[in-house]
N, C-alpha and C positions, 0 to 999 in steps of 0.2 A: 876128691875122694880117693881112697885108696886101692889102686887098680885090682887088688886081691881081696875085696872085699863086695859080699855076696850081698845083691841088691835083693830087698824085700819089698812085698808089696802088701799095701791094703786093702782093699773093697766094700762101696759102699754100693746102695741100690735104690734109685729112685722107683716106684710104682705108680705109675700114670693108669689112671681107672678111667676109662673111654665108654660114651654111653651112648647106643645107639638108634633110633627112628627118628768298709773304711780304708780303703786306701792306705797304707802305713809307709811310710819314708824314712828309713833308718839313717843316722848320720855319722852311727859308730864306724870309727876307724879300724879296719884290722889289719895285723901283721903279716906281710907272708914268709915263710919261712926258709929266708935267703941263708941259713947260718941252720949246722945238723941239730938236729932233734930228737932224741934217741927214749923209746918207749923197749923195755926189756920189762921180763918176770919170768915165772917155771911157769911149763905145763904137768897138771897133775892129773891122772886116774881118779874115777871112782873111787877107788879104794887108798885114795893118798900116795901111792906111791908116783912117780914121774916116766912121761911118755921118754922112748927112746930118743939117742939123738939123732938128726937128720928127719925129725918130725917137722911137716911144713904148717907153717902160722900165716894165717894170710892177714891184711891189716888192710881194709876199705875205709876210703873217707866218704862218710854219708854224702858228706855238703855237695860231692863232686862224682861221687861213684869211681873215681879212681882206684889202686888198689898197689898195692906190694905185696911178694911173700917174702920170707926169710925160714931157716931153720931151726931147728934148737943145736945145741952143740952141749958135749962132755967136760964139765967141769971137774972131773974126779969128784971123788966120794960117794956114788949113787947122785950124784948130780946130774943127771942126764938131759932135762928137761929144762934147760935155761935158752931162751931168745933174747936177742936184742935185733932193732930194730930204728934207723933212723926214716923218719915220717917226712921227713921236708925231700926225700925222694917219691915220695907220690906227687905227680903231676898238681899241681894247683892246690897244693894242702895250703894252709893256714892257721895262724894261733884264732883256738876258739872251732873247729870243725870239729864234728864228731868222728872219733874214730873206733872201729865196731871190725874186733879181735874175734876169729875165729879156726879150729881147727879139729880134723877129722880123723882120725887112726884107731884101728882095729876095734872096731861098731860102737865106740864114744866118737862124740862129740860134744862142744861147748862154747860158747860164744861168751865175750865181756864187750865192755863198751868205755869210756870216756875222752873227753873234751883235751885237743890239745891246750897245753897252758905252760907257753912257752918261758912264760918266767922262773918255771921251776929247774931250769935245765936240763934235766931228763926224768919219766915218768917211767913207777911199778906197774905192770896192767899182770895180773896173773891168770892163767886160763885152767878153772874146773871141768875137767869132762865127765859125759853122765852117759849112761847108754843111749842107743839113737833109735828112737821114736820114732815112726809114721802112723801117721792117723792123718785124717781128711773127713768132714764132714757136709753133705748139703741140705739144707733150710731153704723153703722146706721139705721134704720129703716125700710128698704126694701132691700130683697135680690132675682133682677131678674134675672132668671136663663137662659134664649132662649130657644133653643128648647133641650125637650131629649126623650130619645127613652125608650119606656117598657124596664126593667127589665135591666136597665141602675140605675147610684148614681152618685153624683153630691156632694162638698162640698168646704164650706169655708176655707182658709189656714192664718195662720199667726197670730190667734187672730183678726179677719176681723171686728168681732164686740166687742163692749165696753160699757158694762154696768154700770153706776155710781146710788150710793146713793149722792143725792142732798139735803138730808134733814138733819136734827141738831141728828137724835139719830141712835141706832146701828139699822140694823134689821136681819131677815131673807128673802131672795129671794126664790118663788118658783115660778117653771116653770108647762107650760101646754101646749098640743097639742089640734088639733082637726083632724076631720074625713073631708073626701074631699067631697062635696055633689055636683053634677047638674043634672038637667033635669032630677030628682026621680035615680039617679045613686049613689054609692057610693061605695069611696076609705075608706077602713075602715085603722086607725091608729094602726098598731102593731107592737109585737117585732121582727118580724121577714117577709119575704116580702114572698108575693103568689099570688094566684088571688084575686085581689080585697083587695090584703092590702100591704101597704106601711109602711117606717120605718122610722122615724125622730129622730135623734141625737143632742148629744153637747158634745162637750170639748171645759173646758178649758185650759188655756195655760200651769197652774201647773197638768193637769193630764196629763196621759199615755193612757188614754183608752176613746174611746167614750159613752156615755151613754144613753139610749134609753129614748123618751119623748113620756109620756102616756097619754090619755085624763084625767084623773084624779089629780092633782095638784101633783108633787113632789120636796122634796128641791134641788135648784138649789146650792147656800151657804147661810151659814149660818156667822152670826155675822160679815154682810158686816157693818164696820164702815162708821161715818158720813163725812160731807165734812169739816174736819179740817184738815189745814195744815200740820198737824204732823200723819194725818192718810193716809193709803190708802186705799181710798174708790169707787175702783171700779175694773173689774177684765174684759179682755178680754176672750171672745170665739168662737169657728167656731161654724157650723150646718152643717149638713150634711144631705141628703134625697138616700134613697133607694127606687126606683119606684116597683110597682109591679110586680112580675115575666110574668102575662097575665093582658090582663084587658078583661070582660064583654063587656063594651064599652068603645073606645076611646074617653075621652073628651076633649072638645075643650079648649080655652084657661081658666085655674084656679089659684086659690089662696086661702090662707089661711092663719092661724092666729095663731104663737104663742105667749101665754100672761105673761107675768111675773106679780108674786101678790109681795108685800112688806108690811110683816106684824114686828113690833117690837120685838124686840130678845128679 
């Protein structure tokens, strides 16, 4: 991303309502690409016109997550927006790996994608940028629990919720909790449960361990990819609630609210 360029965020709001008293063996041979391979095209604006030069292109090979940048440079005429790029300088590329063109300046961005095919001797990829999106969404939305008892927990199984980025660029997810309030009463949010404070969790499906959610913003993930077909852009996980060990007063039926921010990686 571009160091001058002002990170936005999103927010969404879950509402937790709490109720209480074949095997395949390939044989295909492939090439690796001992000899240069050179993928070039313009980067263009929204509006058609071409990004400056000295605009960086980054170029990842799926198969390996490897990666190159390169620049655009000045070809005269309003030419500004031309890359070339040899691909057999990514680490372990190969004829036939997919390679997924991307680049970010001044709040567009735009991604392409295609297959090296080295017989052609070198390959157009052209990059459309579009303005840059965040959005984040979780499904589902509310998690009613019925009734539970003090110094009782309660939690979701299975990956229950599913968090996606919805929008065109990478970002970071952070999570946040809140403190339980009624009738000048309060459940304070902590790491550990007693009187008068309670515990809120998450895992996800790739962890092993639950992780505590604090009132203060912490990273939920990081470099969750955008909504292209060739990424996965979104990650399952449960919650979990730990009630107080006593409460002050027993409150009647509550809810609360944790928020997910989505700011650009």
């Amino acid at each position: 991303m571009s160091s001058n360029k002002l990170k936005k965020s999103a927010v969404i709001a879950i509402y937790l309502a709490i109720f209480l008293a074949n095997f395949f063996i390939s044989t295909l041979q492939v090439k690796s690409l001992e000899n240069p391979h050179y993928f070039y095209g313009y980067v263009y604006y929204q509006n058609g016109t071409q990004v400056p030069a000295g605009t960086v292109v980054n170029l990842t090979d799926y198969n390996n997550s490897n990666y190159m940048t390169t620049n655009t440079i000045d070809l005269g005429g309003g030419n500004t927006g031309f890359y070339q790029a040899d691909v057999s300088q990514i680490t372990g590329s190969q004829d036939g790996d997919l390679i997924i063109l991307n680049c970010s300046v001044n709040g567009e961005v735009g991604y392409n994608s295609t297959n090296i095919n080295i017989s052609l001797g070198s390959q157009q990829v052209d990059l459309h940028l579009e303005t840059e999106s965040i959005s984040i969404s979780v499904s589902p939305s509310q998690w009613n629990q019925g009734s539970l008892n003090i110094g009782s927990s309660n939690n979701t199984t299975g990956g229950y919720f599913n968090l996606s980025n919805n929008g065109n660029t990478e970002v970071d997810v952070l999570i946040q909790g809140e403190n339980i309030t009624w009738d000048g009463n309060t459940w304070y949010l902590s790491s550990s449960a007693d009187l008068d404070h309670f515990v809120l969790q998450y895992k996800k499906t790739v962890d092993s361990v639950w992780t505590n959610i604090g009132t203060t913003n912490s990273t939920f993930i990081s470099n969750l990819k955008p909504a292209y077909s060739w990424y996965t852009n979104w990650t399952r996980f449960d919650l979990k609630i730990i009630l107080p060990t006593s409460s002050s007063k027993d409150p009647p039926q509550i809810g609360f609210n944790v928020t997910f921010w989505a700011i650009v990686s």
